[in-house]
N, C-alpha and C positions, 0 to 999 in steps of 0.2 A: 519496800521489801528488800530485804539483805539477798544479795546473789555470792554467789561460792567460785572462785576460780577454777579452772578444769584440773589442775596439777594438783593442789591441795581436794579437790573434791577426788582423785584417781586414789592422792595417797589415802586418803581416811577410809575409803573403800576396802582398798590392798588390806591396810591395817585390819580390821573389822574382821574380811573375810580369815584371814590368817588367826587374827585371834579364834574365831570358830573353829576354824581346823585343825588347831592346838587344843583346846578345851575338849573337843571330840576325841580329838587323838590320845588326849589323858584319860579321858572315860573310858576311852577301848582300850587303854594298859590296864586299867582299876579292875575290868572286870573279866581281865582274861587267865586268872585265877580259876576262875570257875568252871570257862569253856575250854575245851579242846580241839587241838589243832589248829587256833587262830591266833597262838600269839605273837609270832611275830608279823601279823599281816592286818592294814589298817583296813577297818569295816568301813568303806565306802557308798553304802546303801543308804547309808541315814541321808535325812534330807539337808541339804544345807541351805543355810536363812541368808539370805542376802538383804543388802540394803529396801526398804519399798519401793526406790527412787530408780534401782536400775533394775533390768531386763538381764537376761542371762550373766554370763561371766565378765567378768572387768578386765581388759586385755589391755588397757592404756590408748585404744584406737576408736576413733570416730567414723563410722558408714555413715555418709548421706550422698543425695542422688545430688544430681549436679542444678536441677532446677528449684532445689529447695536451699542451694547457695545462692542468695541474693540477699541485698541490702533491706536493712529493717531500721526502720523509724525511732520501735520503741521495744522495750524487753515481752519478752511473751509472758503472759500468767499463765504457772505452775506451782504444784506442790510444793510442799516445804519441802529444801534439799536436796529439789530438781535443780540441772542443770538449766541454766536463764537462756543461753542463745546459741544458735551454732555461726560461725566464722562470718560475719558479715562483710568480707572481699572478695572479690572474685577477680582472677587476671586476666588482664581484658585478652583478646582474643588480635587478630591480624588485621589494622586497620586497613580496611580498602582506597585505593589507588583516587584520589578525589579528581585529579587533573590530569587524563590522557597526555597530556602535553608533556608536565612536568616527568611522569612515567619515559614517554619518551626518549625524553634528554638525556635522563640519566642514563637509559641502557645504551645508549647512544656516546655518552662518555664513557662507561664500562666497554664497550667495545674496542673504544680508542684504546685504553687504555692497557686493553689488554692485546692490541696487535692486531685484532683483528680484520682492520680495515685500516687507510688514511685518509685524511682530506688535504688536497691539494687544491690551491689555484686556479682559478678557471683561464688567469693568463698564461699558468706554466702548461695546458696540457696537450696544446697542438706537437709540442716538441717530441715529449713521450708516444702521443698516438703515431706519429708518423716513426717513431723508430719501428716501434711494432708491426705497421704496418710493412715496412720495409724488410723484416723478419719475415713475413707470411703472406708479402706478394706473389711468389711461385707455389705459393700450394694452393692460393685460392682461383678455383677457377671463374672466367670471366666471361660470364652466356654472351655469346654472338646472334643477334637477331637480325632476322631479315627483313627487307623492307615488307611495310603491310602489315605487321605481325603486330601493330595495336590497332583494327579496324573497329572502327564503331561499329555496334550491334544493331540490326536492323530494327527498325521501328518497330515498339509494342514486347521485344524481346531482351532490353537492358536490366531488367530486373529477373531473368532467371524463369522459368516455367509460369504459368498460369492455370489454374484447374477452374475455372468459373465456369466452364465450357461443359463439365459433364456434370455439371449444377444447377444448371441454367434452371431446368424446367422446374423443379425443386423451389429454387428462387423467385423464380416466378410466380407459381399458384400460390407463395406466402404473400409476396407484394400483392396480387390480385384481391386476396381475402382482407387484409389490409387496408385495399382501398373500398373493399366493398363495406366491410362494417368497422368502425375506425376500434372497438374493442380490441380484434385481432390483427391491430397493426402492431408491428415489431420491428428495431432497429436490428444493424447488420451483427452487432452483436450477438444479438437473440436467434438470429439465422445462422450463424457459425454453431450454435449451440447445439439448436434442434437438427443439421445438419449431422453433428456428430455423436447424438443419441440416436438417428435413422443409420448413420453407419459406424458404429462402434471400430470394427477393423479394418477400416478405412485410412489409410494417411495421408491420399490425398484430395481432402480437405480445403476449401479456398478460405482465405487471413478476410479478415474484416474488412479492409482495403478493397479488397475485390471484391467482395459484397456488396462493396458501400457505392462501386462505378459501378456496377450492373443494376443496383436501384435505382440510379440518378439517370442512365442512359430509357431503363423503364417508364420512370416518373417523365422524361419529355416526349418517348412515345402517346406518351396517356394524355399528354399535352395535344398534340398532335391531332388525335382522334375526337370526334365526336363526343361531346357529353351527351349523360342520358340526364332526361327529363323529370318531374316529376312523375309520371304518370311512366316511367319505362319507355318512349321512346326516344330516338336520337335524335339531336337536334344538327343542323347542317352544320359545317362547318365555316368558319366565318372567310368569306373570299380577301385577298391580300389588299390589302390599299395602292393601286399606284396614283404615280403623279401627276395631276392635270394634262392633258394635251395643252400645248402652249395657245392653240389656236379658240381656245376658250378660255382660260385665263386672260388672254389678251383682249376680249370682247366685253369682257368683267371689268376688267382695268379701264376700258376706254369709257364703260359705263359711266365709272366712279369719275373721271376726270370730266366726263362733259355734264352729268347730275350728280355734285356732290349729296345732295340732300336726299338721295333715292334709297329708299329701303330695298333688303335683302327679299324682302316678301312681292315687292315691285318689280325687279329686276328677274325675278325667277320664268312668271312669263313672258318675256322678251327672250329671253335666254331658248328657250322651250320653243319660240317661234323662228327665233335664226335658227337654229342646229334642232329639226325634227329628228334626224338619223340618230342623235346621241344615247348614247346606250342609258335606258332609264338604268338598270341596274345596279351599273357602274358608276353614275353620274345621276344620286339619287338628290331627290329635294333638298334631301338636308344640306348634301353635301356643297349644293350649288348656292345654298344660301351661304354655309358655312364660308367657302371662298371668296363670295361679294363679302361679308363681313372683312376679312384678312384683308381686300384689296381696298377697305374703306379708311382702316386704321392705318396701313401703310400712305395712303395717298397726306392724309390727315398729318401722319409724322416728318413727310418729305414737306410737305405746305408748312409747318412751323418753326 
């Protein structure tokens, strides 16, 4: 398909349109013979024909929006004597900055360059700071402190106020519900939260920090205490272990050396028959067996 340049397609137009409003213009001389009071004023009512191809008036100026400038492939199909394409360039726009770095530098030369700073030597610059210095040693003044006057902070008070204190109980029936049914456990997080939806205008509020040592100091009470049972009741608490009286370990040991071969299950009643006084409770079967075992394998490791 032949396409029409825009210059040559403006001029044929211009021409066209001019020829029409010459030809009209001769018919409205031809016939102003006849009418009155119209002659010398052109009758602008007739309709005028313009090309089929264009749209209103020919002004030699192209409107389009800015997103219908862009690049085309291929010519558009149009009418006979339509204009084929509109401008297929566009000027690019402000490339963006791709290397923080490189940005940098340069503003960083442009400064230099324009005064506004210097770089100097990290060897030359004691000289210069101590002139200055020497300029505005009498105006600066120089605090005199007393002895004392950096004491250490009393224990628990280095970091500044605590609020965990009028939280506590708060903190607590959440750990409690927590440990009762593990659904409604939550970390210190989640208690700093609901803490500060129970008291909206509130600010003092304890840091997660302090939430987090008031659990942990919980969590070894709970240690501490009695577990319950299946069945809801407590169970005792287990009594501490201490360490043989020597004067039965030594009776153990003499065991082992004079019947190597003697079982922990053998030894228990002899044990039972020298020391009746010994506290079962404390000095239970197991434990006595347990010991003859300890002093079997030791005898065993010094004999090899």
């Amino acid at each position: 398909m032949n396409t029409i340049d825009d210059e040559d397609y403006y001029n044929a137009s211009d021409a066209a349109l001019s020829g029409r409003l010459c030809s009209e213009a001769d018919d409205a001389d031809a016939d102003s013979d006849t009418e009155s009071g119209d002659e010398d004023e052109l009758d602008l009512s007739a309709e005028i024909v313009l090309p089929r191809c264009v749209i209103g008036r020919v002004t030699g100026v192209r409107v389009a929006t800015e997103a219908r400038i862009r690049r085309r492939l291929k010519t558009w199909k149009c009418s006979r004597g339509a204009v084929a394409d509109l401008p297929t360039t566009r000027k690019k726009g402000r490339e963006k900055e791709k290397s923080v770095v490189a940005y940098a530098k340069k503003n960083l030369v442009d400064m230099k360059n324009a005064g506004s700073f210097a770089v100097a030597e990290v060897s030359d610059l004691p000289q210069p700071m101590m002139a200055m210095f020497d300029r505005f040693v009498g105006e600066v003044p120089v605090p005199t402190l007393g002895q004392g006057w950096a004491q250490r902070p009393a224990h628990g008070t280095m970091y500044g106020a605590k609020y965990i204190s009028r939280f506590m109980k708060e903190v607590t029936e959440m750990f409690k519900r927590g440990a009762e049914n593990k659904s409604d456990k939550i970390g210190p997080a989640r208690m700093v939260e609901t803490l500060r939806l129970n008291y909206p205008k509130r600010y003092d509020i304890p840091g997660e920090s302090e939430v987090r040592t008031a659990i942990s100091t919980l969590y070894a009470g709970q240690r501490k205490r009695p577990a319950a049972t299946s069945d809801g009741s407590l169970q005792p608490p287990l009594k501490k272990q201490f360490r043989m009286e020597q004067r039965y370990a030594d009776f153990l040991k003499e065991l082992v050396m004079n019947h190597p071969g003697m079982l922990p299950k053998a030894a228990l009643p002899l044990f039972r028959k020298e020391y009746p006084d010994a506290d079962t409770e404390v000095y239970t079967d197991a434990r006595v067996k347990l010991k003859m075992t300890a002093s079997r394998r030791h005898f065993k490791e010094a004999s090899t």
